[in-house]
PyMOL commands that place a pseudoatom at each C-alpha (Angstrom):
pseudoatom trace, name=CA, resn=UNK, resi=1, chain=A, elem=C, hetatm=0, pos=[-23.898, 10.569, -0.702]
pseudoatom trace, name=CA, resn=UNK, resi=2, chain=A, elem=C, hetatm=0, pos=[-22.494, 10.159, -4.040]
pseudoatom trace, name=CA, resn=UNK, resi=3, chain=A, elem=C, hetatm=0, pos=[-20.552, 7.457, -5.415]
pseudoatom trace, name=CA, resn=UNK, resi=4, chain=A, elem=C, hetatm=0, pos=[-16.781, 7.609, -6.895]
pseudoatom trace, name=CA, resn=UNK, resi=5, chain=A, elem=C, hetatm=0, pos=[-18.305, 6.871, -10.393]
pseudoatom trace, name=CA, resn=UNK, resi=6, chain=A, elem=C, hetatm=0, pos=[-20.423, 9.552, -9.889]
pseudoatom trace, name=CA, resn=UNK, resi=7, chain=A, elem=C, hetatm=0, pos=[-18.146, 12.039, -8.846]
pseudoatom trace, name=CA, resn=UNK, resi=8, chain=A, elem=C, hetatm=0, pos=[-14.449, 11.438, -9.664]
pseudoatom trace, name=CA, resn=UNK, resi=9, chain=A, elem=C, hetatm=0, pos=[-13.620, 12.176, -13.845]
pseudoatom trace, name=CA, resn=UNK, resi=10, chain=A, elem=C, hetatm=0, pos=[-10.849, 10.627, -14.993]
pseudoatom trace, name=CA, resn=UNK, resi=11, chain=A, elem=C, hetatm=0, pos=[-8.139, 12.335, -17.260]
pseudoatom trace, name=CA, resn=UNK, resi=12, chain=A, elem=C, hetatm=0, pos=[-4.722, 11.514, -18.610]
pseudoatom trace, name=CA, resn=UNK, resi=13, chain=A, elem=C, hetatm=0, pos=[-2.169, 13.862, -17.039]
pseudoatom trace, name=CA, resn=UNK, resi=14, chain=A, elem=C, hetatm=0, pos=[-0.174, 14.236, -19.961]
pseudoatom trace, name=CA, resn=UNK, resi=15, chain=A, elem=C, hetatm=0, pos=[-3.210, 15.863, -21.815]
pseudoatom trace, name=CA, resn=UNK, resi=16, chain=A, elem=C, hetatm=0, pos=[-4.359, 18.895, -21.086]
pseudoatom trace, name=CA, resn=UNK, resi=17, chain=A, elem=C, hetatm=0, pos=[-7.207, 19.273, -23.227]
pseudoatom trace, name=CA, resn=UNK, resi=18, chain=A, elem=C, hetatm=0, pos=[-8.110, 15.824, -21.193]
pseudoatom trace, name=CA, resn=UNK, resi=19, chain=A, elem=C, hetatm=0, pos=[-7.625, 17.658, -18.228]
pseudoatom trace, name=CA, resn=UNK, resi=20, chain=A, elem=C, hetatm=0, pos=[-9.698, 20.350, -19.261]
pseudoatom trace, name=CA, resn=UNK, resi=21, chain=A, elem=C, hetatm=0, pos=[-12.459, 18.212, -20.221]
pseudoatom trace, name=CA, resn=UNK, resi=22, chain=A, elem=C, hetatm=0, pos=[-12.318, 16.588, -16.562]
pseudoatom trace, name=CA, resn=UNK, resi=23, chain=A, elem=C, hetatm=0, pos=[-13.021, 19.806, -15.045]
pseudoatom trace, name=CA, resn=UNK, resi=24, chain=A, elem=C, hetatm=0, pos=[-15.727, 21.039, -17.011]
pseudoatom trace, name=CA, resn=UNK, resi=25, chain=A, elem=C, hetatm=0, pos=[-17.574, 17.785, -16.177]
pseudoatom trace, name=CA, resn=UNK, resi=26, chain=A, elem=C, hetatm=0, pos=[-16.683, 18.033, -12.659]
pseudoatom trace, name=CA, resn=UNK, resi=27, chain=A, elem=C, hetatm=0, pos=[-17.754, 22.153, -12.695]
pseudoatom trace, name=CA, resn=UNK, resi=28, chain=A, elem=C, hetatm=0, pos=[-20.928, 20.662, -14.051]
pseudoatom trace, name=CA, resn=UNK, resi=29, chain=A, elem=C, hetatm=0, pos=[-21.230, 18.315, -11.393]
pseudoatom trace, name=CA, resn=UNK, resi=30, chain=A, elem=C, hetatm=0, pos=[-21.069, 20.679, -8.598]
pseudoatom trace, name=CA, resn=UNK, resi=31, chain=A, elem=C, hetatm=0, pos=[-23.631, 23.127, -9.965]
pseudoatom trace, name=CA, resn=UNK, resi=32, chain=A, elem=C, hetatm=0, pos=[-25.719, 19.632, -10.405]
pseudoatom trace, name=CA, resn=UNK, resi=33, chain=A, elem=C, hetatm=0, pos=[-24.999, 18.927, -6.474]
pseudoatom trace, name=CA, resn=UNK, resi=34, chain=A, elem=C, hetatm=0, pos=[-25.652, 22.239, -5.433]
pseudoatom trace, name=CA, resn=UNK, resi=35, chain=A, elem=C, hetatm=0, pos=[-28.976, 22.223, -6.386]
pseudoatom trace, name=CA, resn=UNK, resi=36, chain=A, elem=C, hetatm=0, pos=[-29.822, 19.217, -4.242]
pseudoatom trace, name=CA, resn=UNK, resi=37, chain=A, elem=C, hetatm=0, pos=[-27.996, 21.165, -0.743]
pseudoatom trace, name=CA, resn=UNK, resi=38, chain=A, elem=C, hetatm=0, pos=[-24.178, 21.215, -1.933]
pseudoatom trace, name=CA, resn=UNK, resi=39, chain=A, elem=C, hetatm=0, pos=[-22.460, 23.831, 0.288]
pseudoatom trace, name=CA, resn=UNK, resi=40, chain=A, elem=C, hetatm=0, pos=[-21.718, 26.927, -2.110]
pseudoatom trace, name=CA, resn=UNK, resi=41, chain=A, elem=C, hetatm=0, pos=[-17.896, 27.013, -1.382]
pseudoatom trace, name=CA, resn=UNK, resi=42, chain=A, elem=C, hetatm=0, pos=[-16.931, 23.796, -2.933]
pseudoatom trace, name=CA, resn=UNK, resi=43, chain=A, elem=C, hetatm=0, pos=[-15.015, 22.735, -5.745]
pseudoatom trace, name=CA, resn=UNK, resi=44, chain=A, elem=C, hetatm=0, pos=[-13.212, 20.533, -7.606]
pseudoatom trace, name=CA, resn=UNK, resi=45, chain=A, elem=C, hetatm=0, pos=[-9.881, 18.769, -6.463]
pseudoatom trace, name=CA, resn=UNK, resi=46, chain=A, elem=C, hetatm=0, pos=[-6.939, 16.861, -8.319]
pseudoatom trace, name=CA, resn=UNK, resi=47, chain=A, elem=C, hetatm=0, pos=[-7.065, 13.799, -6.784]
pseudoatom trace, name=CA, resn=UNK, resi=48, chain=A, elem=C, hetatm=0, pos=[-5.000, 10.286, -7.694]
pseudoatom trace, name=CA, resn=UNK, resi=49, chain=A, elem=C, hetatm=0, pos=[-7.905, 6.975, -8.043]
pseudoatom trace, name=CA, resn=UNK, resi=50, chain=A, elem=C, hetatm=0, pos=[-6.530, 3.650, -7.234]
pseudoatom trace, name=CA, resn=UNK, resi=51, chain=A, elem=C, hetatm=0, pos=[-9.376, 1.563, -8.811]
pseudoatom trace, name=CA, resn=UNK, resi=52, chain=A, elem=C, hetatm=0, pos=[-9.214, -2.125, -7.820]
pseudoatom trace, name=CA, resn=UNK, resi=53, chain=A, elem=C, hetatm=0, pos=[-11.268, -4.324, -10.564]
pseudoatom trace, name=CA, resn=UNK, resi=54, chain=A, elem=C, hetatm=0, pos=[-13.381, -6.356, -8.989]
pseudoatom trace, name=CA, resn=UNK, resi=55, chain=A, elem=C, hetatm=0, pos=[-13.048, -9.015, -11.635]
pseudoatom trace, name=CA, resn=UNK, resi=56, chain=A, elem=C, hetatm=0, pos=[-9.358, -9.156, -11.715]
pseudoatom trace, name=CA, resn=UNK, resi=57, chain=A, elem=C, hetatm=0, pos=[-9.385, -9.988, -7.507]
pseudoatom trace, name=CA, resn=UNK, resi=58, chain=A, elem=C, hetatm=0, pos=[-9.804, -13.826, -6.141]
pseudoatom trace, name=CA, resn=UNK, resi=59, chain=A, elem=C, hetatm=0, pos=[-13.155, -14.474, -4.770]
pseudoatom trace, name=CA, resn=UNK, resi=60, chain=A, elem=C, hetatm=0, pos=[-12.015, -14.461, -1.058]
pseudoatom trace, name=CA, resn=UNK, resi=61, chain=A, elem=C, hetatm=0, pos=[-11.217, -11.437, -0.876]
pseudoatom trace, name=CA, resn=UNK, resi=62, chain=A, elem=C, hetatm=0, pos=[-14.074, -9.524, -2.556]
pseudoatom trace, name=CA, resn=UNK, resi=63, chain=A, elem=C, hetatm=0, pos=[-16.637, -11.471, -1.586]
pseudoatom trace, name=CA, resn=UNK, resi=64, chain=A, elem=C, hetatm=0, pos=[-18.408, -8.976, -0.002]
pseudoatom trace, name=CA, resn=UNK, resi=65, chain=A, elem=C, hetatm=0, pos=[-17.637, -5.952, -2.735]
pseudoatom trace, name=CA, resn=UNK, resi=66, chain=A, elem=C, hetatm=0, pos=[-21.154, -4.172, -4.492]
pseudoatom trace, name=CA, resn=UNK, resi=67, chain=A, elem=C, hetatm=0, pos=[-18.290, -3.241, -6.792]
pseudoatom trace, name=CA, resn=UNK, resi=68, chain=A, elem=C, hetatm=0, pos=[-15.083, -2.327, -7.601]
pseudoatom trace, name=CA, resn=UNK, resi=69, chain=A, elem=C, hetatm=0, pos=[-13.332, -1.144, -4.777]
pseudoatom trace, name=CA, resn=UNK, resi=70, chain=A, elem=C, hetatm=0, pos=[-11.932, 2.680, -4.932]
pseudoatom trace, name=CA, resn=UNK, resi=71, chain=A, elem=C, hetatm=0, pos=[-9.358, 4.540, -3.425]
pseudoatom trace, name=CA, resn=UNK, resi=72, chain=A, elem=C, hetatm=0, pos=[-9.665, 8.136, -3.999]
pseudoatom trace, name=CA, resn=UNK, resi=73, chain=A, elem=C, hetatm=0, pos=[-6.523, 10.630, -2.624]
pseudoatom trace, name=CA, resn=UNK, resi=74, chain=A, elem=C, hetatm=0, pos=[-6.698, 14.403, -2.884]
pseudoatom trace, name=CA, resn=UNK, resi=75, chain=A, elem=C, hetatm=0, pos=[-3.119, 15.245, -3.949]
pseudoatom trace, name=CA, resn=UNK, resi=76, chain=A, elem=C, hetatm=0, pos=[-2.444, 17.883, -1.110]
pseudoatom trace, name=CA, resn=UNK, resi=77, chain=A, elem=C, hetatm=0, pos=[-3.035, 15.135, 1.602]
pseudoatom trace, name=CA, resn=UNK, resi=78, chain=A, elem=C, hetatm=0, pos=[-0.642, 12.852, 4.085]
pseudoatom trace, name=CA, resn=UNK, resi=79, chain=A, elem=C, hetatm=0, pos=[-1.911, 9.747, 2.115]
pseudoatom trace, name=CA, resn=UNK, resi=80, chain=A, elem=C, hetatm=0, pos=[-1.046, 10.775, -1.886]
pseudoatom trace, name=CA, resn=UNK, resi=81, chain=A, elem=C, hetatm=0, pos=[2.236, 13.079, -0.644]
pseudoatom trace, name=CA, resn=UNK, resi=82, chain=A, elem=C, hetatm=0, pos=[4.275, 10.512, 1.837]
pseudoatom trace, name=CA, resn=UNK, resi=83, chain=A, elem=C, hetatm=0, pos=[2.668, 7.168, 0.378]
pseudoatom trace, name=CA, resn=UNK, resi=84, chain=A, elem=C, hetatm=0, pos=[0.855, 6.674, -2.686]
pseudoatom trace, name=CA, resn=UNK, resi=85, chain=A, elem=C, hetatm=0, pos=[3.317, 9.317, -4.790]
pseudoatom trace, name=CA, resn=UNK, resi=86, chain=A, elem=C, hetatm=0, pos=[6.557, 8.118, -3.530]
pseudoatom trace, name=CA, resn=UNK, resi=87, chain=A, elem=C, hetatm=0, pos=[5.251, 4.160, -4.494]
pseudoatom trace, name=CA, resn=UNK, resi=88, chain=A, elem=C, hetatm=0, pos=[4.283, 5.342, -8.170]
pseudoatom trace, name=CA, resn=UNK, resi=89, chain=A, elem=C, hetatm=0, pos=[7.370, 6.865, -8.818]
pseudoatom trace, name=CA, resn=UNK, resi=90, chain=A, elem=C, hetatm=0, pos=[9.532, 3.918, -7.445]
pseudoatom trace, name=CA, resn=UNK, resi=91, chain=A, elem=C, hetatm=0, pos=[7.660, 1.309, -9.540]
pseudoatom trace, name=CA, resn=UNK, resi=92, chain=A, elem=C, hetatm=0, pos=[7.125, 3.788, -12.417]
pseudoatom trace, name=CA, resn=UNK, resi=93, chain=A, elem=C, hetatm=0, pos=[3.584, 3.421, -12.417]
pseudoatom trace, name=CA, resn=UNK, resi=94, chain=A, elem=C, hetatm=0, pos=[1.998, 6.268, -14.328]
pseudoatom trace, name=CA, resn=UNK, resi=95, chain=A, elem=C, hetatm=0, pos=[-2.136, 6.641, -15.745]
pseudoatom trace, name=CA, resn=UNK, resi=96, chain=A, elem=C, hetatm=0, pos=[-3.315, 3.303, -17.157]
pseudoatom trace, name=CA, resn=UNK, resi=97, chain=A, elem=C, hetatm=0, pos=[-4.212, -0.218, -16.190]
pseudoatom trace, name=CA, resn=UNK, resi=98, chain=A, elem=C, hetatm=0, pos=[-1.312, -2.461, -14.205]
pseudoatom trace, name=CA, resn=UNK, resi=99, chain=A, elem=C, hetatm=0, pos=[-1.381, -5.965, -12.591]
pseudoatom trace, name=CA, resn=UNK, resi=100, chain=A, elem=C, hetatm=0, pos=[-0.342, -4.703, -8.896]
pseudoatom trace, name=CA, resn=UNK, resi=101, chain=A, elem=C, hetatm=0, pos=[-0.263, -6.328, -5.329]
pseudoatom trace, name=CA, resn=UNK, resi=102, chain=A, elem=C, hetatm=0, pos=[-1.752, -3.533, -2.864]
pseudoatom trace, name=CA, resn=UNK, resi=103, chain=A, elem=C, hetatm=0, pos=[-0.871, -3.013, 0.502]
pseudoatom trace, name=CA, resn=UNK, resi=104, chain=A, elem=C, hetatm=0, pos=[-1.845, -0.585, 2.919]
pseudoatom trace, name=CA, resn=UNK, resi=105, chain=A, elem=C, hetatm=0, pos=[-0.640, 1.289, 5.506]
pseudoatom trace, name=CA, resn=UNK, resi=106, chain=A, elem=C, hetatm=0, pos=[-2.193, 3.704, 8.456]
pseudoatom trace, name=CA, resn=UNK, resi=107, chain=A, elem=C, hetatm=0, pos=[-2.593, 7.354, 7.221]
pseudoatom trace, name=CA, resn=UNK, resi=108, chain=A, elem=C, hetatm=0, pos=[0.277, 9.725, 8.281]
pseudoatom trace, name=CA, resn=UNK, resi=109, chain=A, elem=C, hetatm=0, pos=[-2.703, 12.261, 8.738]
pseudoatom trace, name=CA, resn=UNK, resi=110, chain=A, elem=C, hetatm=0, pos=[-3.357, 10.434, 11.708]
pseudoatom trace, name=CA, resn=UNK, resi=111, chain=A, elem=C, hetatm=0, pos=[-6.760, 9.253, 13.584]
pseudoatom trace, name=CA, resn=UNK, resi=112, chain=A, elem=C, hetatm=0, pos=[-9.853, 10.710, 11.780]
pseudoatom trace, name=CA, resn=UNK, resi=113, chain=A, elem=C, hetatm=0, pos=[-12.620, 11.783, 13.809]
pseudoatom trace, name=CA, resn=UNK, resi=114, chain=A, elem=C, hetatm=0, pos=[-15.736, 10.418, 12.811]
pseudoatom trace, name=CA, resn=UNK, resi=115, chain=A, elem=C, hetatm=0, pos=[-19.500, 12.420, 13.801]
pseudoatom trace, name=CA, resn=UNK, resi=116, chain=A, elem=C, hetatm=0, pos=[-19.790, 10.686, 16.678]
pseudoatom trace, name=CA, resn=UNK, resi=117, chain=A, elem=C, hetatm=0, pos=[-16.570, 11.847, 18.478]
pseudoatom trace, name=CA, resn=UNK, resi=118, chain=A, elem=C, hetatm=0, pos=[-14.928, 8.731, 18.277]
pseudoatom trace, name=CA, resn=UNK, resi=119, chain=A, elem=C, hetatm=0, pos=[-11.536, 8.571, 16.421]
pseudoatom trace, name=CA, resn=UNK, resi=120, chain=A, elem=C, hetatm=0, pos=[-10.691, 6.121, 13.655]
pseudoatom trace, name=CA, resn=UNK, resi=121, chain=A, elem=C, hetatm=0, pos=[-7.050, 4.717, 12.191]
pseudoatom trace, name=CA, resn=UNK, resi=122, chain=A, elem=C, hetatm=0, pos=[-7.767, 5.202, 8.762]
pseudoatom trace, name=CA, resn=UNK, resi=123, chain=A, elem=C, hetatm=0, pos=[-5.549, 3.181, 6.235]
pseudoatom trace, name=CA, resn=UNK, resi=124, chain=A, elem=C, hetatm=0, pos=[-3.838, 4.710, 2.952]
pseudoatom trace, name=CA, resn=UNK, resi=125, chain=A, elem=C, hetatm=0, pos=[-4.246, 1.611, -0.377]
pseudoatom trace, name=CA, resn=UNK, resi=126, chain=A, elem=C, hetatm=0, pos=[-0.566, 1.827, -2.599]
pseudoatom trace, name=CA, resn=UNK, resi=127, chain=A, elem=C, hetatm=0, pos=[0.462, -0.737, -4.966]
pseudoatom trace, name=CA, resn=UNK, resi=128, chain=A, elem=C, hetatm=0, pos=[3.611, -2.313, -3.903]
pseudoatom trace, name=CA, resn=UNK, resi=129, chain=A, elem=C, hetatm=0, pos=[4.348, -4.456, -6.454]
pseudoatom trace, name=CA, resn=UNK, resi=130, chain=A, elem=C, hetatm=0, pos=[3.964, -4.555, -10.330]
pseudoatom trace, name=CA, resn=UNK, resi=131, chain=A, elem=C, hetatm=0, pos=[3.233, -7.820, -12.101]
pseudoatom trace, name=CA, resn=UNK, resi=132, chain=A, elem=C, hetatm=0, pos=[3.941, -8.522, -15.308]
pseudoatom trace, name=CA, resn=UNK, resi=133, chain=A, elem=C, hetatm=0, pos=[1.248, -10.184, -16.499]
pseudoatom trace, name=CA, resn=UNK, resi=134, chain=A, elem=C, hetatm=0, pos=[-1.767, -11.499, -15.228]
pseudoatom trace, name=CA, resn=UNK, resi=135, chain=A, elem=C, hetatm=0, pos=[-0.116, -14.866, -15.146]
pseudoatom trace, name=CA, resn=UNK, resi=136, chain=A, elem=C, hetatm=0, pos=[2.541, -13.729, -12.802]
pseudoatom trace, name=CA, resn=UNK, resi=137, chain=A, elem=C, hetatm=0, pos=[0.208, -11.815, -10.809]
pseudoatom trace, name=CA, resn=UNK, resi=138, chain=A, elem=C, hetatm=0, pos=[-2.129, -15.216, -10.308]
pseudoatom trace, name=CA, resn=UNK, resi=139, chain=A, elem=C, hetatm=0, pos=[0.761, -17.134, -9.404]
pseudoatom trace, name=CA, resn=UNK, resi=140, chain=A, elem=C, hetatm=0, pos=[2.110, -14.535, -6.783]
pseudoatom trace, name=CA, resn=UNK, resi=141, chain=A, elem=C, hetatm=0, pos=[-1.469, -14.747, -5.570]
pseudoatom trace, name=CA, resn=UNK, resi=142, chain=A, elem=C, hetatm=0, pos=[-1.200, -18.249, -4.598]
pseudoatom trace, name=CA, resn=UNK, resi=143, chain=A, elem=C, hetatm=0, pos=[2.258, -19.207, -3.717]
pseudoatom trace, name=CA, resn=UNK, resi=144, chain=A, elem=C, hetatm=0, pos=[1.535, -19.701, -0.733]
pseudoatom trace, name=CA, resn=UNK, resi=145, chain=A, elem=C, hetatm=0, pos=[0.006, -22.946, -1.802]
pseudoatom trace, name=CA, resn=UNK, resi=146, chain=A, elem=C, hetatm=0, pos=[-3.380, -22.246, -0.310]
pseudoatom trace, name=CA, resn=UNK, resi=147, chain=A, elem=C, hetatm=0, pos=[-6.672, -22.413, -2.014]
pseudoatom trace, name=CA, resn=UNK, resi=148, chain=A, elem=C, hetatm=0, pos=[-8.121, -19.008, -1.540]
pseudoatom trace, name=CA, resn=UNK, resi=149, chain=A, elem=C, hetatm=0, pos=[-11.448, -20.589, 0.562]
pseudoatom trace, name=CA, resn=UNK, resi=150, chain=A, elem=C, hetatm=0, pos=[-8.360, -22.015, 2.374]
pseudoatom trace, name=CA, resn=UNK, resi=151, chain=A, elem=C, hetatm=0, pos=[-7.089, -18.606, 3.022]
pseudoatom trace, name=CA, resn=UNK, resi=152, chain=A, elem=C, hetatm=0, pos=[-10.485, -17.313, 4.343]
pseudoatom trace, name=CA, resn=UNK, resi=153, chain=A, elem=C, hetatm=0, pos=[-10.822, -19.907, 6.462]
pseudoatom trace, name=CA, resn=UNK, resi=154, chain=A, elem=C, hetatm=0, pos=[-8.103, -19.687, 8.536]
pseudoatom trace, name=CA, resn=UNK, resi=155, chain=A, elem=C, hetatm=0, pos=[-8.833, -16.567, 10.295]
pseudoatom trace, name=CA, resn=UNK, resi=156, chain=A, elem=C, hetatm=0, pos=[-11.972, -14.271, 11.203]
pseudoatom trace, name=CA, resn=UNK, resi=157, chain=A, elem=C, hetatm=0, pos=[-11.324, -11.009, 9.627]
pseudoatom trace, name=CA, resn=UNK, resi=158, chain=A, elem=C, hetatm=0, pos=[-12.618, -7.464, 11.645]
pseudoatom trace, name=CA, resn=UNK, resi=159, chain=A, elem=C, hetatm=0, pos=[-16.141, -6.141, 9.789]
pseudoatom trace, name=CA, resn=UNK, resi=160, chain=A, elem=C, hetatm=0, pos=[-14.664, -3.613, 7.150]
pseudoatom trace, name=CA, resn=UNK, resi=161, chain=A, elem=C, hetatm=0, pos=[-11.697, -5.009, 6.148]
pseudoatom trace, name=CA, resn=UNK, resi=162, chain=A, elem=C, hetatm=0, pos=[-10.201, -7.697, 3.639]
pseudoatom trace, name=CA, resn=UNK, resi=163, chain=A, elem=C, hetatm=0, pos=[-7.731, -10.151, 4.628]
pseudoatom trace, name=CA, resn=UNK, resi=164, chain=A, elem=C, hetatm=0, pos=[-4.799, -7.848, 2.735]
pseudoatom trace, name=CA, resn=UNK, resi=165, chain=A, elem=C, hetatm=0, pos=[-5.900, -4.639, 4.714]
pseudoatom trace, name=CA, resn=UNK, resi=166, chain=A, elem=C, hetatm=0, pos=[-6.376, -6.545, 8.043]
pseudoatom trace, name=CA, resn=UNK, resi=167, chain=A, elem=C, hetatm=0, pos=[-2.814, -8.480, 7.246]
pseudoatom trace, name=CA, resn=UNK, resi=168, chain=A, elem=C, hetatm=0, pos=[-1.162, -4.613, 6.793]
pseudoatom trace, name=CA, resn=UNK, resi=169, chain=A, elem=C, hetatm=0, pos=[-2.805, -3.250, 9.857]
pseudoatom trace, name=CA, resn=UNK, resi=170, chain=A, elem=C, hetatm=0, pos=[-1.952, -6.187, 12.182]
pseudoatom trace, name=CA, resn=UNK, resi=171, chain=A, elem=C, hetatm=0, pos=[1.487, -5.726, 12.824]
pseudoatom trace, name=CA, resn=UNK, resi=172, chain=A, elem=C, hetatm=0, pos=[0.342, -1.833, 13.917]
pseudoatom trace, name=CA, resn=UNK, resi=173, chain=A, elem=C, hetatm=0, pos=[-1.981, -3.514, 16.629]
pseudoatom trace, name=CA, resn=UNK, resi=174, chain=A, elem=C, hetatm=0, pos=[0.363, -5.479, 17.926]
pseudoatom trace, name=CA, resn=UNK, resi=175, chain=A, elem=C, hetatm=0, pos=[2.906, -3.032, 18.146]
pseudoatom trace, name=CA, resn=UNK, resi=176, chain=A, elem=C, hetatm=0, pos=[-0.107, -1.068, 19.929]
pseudoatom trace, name=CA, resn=UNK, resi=177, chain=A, elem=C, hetatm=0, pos=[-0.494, -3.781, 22.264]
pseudoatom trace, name=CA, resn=UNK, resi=178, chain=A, elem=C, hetatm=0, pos=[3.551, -4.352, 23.306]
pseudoatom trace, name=CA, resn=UNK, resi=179, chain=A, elem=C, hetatm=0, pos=[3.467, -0.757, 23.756]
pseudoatom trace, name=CA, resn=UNK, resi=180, chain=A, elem=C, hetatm=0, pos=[0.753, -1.235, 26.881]
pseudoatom trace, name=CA, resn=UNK, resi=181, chain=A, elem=C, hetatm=0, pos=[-2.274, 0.749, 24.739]
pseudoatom trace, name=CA, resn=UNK, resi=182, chain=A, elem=C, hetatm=0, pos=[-5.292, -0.007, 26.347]
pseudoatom trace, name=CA, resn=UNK, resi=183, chain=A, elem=C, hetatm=0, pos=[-7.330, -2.736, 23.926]
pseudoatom trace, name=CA, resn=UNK, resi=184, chain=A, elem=C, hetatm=0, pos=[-10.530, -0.582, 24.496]
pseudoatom trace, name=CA, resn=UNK, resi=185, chain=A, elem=C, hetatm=0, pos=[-8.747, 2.075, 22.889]
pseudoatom trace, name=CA, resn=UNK, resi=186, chain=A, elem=C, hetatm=0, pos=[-7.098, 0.085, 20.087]
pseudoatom trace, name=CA, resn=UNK, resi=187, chain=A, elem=C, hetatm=0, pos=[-9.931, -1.362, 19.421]
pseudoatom trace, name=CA, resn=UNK, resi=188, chain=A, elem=C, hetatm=0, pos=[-11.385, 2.220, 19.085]
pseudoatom trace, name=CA, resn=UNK, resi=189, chain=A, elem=C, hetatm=0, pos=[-9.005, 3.379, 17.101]
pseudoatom trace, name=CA, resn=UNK, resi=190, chain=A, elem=C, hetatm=0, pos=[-8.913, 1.048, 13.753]
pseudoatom trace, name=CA, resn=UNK, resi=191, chain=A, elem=C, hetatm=0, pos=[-12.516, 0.384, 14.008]
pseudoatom trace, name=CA, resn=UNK, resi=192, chain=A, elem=C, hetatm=0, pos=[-13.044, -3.069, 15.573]
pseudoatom trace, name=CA, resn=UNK, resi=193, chain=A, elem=C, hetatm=0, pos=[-14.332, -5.136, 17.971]
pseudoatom trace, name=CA, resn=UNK, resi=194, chain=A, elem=C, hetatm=0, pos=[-12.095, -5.620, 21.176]
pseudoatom trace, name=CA, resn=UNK, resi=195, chain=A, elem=C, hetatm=0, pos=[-12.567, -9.393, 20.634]
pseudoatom trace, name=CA, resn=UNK, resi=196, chain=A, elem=C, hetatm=0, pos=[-10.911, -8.707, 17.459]
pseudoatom trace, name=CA, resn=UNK, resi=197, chain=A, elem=C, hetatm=0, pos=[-7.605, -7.252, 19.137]
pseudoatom trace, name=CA, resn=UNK, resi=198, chain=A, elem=C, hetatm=0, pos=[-8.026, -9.989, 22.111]
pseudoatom trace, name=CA, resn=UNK, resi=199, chain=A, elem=C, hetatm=0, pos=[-8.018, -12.724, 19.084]
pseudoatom trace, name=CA, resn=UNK, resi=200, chain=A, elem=C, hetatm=0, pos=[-4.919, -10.879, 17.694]
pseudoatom trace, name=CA, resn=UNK, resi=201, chain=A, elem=C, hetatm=0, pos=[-2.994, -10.882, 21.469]
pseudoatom trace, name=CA, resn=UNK, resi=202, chain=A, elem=C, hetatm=0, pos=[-3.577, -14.608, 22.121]
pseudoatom trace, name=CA, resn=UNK, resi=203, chain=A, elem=C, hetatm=0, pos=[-2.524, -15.694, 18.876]
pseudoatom trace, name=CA, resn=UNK, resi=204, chain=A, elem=C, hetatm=0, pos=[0.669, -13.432, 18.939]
for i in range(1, 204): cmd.bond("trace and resi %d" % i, "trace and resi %d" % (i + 1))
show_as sticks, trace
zoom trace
């Protein structure tokens, strides 16, 4: 029930006093939590943030954001091992602040289940290309030559997702759908309505 900013303390990897000062505060944190009904096993984790500035994104696409929108990966999981790592280390993106393009993509882990019983496609956030400079990163934005209301406009995006994630997971659905998946169960699966993957069919 807490948030990211509440919970995640950031620290330069290269320093390890930094480091050390991280975990204290997150040691701290737990005893804090455990007083309010924490379960008396847990601890802290290394974990890689990809923290997308709310600011720095075009209104379209974050219209609907309290905030800035966080990623947070353990680093023993599917998601940081076989995706986010291996995209750092090909653009050479190390601790700091970079004009990126993300993408995403559906979490090797596989389906989650959620309370319910149900399962859910959850998707893994990695940067897949480094800008320059803001400049670049605007115009790469719009070369499409859209306006961005144009670009939210043109189709109804599923409850839950932006028009990048929905654009990443699309061509998963469809491949879904070719394969002769039931749409129920797609639908089930990445957590939207089965008019959503109906819309998706008919416009393929």
């Amino acid at each position: 029930g807490k948030t990211n900013e509440e919970t995640f303390f950031k620290f330069d990897p290269m320093s390890e006093e930094d480091r050390e000062k991280a975990l204290e505060k997150a040691n701290r944190k737990i005893v804090e939590l455990q007083a309010e009904g924490l379960r008396s096993d847990a601890r802290p984790h290394l974990c890689c943030a990809i923290v997308i500035d709310r600011t720095s994104v075009a209104e379209n696409v974050c219209a609907n954001w309290k905030g800035d929108r966080w990623f947070v990966y353990p680093l023993f999981t599917a998601g940081y091992k076989d995706v986010v790592k291996p995209k750092l280390r090909e653009l050479g993106i190390a601790y700091g602040q970079y004009w990126v393009h993300i993408a995403f993509t559906p979490d090797p882990a596989g389906p989650r289940k959620r309370e319910d019983g149900t399962e859910r496609q959850e998707l893994v956030a990695y940067p897949d290309v480094v800008y320059p400079s803001e400049e670049e990163a605007k115009k790469a934005m719009y070369n499409s030559g859209a306006s961005p209301q144009q670009s939210v406009n043109m189709e109804h995006i599923p409850d839950g997702y932006t028009q990048q994630s929905w654009n990443s997971i699309k061509p998963y659905i469809k491949k879904e759908l070719a394969d002769g998946k039931p749409i129920p169960e797609i639908a089930k699966s990445y957590a939207v309505q089965i008019e959503d993957v109906i819309r998706l069919k008919e416009s393929a």
